[in-house]
KOLZADO-936381 format. One record per residue (C-alpha): x, y, z; residue in one letter. Coordinates in steps of 0.02 Angstrom, whole numbers, plus 50000, padded with zeros to 5 digits. Example, Ala and Ser with C-alpha at 12.3 -4.5 7.8 and 13.67 -1.06 7.14 Angstrom:
2
506154977550390a 506844994750357s 
// end
This chain:
339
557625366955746x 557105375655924x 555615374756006x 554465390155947x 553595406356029x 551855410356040x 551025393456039x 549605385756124x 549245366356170x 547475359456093x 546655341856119x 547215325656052x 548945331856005x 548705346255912x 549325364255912x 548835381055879x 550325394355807x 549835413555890x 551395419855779x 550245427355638x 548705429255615x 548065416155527x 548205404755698x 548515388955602x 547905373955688x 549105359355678x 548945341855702x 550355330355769x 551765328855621x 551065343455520x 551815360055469x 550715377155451x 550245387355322x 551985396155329x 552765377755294x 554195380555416x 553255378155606x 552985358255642x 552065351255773x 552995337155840x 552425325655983x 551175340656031x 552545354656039x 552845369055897x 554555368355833x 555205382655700x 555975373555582x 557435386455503x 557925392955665x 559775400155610x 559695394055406x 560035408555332x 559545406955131x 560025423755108x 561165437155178x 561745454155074x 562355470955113x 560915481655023x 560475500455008x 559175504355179x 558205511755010x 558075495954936x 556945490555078x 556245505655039x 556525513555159x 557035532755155x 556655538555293x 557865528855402x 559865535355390x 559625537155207x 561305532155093x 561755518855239x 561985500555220x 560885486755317x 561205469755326x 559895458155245x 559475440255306x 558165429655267x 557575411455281x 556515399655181x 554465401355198x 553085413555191x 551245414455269x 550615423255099x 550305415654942x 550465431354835x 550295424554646x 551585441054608x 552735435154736x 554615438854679x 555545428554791x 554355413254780x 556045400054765x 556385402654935x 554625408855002x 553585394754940x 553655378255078x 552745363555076x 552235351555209x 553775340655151x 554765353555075x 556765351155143x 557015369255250x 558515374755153x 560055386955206x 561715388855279x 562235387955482x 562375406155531x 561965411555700x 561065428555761x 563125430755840x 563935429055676x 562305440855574x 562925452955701x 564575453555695x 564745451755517x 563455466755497x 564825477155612x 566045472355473x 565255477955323x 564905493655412x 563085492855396x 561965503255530x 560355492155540x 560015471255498x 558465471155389x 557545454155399x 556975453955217x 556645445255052x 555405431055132x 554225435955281x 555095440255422x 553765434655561x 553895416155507x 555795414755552x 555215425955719x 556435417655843x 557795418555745x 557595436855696x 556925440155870x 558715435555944x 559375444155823x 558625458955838x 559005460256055x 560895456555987x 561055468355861x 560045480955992x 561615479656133x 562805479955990x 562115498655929x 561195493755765x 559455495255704x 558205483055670x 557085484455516x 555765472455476x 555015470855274x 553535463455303x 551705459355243x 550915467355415x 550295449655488x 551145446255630x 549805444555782x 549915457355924x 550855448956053x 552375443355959x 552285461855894x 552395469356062x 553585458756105x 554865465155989x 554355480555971x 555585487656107x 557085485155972x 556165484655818x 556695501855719x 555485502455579x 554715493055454x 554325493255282x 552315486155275x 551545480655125x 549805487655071x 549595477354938x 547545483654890x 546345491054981x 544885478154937x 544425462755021x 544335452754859x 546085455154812x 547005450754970x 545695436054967x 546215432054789x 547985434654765x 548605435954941x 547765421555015x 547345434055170x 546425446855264x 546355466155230x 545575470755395x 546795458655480x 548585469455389x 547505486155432x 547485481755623x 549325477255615x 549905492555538x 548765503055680x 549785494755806x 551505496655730x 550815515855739x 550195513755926x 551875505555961x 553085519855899x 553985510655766x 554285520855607x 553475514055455x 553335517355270x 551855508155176x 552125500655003x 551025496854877x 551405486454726x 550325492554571x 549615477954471x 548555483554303x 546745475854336x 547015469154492x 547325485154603x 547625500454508x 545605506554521x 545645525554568x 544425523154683x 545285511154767x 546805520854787x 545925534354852x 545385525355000x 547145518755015x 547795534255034x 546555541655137x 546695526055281x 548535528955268x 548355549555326x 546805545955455x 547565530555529x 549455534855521x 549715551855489x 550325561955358x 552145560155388x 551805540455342x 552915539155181x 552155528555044x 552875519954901x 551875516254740x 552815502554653x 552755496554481x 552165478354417x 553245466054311x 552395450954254x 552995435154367x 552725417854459x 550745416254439x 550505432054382x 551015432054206x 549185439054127x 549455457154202x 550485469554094x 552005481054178x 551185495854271x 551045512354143x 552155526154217x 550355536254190x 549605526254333x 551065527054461x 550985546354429x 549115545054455x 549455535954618x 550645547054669x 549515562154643x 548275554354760x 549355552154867x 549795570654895x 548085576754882x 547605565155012x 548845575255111x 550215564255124x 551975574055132x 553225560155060x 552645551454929x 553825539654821x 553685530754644x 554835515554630x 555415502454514x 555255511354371x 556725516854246x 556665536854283x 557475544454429x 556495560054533x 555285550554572x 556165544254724x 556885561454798x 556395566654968x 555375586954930x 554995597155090x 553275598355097x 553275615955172x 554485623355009x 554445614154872x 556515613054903x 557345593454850x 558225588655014x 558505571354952x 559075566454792x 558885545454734x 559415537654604x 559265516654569x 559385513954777x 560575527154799x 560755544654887x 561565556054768x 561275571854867x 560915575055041x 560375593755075x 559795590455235x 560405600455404x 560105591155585x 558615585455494x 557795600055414x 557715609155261x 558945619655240x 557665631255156x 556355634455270x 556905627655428x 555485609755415x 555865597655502x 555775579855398x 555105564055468x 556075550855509x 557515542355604x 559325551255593x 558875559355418x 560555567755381x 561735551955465x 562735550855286x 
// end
């Protein structure tokens, strides 16, 4: 337990949390929405400051991210709790916290994440699998370690973390992997439990900030597959963050609450992918599916495959000092040829 960031003192004992953006008001002896903040005796404590639930050497492209020293390793950590309430959500064992839920997970301090990253010869920490803003201070020393020690940071994320906390980190924050889970109101309202406007303000700043990001949106039969929809999706993406922005169309397997949608047809990810490129998008990816191509990185300018994926694994890197050998393009992204 340490006392938290990004907290202001209310009347009669209570709190507010300015880590997301729900600003959860909390009364003495009460947790927020995220189920691991408590206010105790009028001061915010995080609750799973340095209990690790999870920690992995994964594929950066399992993030996804692709664009970011593709075919290296980053080291994943994650703690219990989530401010979302996604009825898909795929990690919901360890994202899911109560008001009296035990916080959960193993002694293992930002040092040690560090150190033992160094070891397995990764190039980045990823702060992953639950939402990374709710375990903030944890990641956030993290993150300056892993900073002196010549790593990256990498954040997979649902795009709510407020402004300031945001700024705050940004100065050794990498990239990040954002979530664009719809592009309606009703279904972040619905199966989210959030905000559209409120995720499309974050990921303008993240932009505005300088930190490379790649949008992904999971694909969910009836619930946010509408062409239409898409279409707008696509279009925010290239007016708002540019057409280098590389975005992931993911497909759906029935889970936790969300048992009544079917897998996502390969037909629709296509569709979704098409849109994507007709929007004028450049990189484009279709993921969790069982056929490989869909992942490779194309030069836009050519036609030519620079990057070749396969189940969260470079195969083939044609790449030279970042451009296509081809033409001469250069391809977005951080240290593109680093394998």
């Amino acid at each position: 337990m340490k006392e938290a960031m990004f907290w202001t003192a209310l009347d009669e004992g209570k709190v507010r949390c300015d880590l997301c953006r729900l600003t959860c008001h909390i009364s003495n002896g009460q947790r927020g929405h995220c189920g691991v903040r408590e206010n105790r005796g009028g001061i915010l404590y995080t609750l799973n400051y340095g209990l690790a639930v999870a920690n992995n050497v994964d594929p950066i492209e399992k993030k996804p991210l692709f664009h970011l020293c593709p075919g290296s390793r980053s080291y994943s950590i994650a703690t219990v709790g989530c401010n979302f309430r996604c009825l898909h959500c795929q990690n919901a064992s360890i994202s899911q916290v109560s008001n009296n839920d035990t916080i959960s997970g193993t002694r293992f301090s930002p040092k040690e994440i560090v150190e033992q990253a160094i070891t397995m010869g990764c190039k980045s920490i990823a702060y992953t699998y639950t939402e990374p803003t709710i375990f903030y201070e944890y990641a956030y020393d993290t993150a300056y370690l892993a900073y002196e020690a010549g790593l990256k940071n990498v954040f997979v994320t649902n795009g709510y973390i407020a402004e300031k906390p945001l700024r705050k980190l940004a100065p050794v924050l990498s990239a990040a992997n954002i979530d664009l889970k719809g592009f309606s109101s009703q279904f972040y309202h619905k199966v989210c439990g959030a905000n559209l406007d409120q995720v499309l303000e974050s990921l303008c700043l993240y932009r505005q900030l300088g930190i490379w990001i790649e949008i992904t949106t999971l694909i969910i039969p009836g619930y946010n597959d509408d062409r239409n929809e898409l279409v707008k999706l696509a279009a925010f993406i290239v007016d708002k963050l540019g057409v280098d922005t590389p975005w992931h169309v993911t497909g759906f397997y029935p889970t936790y609450k969300l048992l009544n949608a079917p897998p996502t047809p390969a037909n629709t990810l296509r569709m979704a992918q098409q849109i994507g490129y007709e929007a004028g998008l450049h990189y484009v990816y279709v993921g969790n599916t069982a056929n490989c191509g869909g992942e490779d990185t194309i030069c836009h300018n050519c036609g030519n495959t620079l990057i070749s994926r396969c189940a969260f694994e470079v195969t083939k890197n044609n790449l030279l000092h970042g451009k296509c050998q081809t033409c001469g393009t250069q391809v977005a992204g951080i240290e593109m040829d680093c394998n």
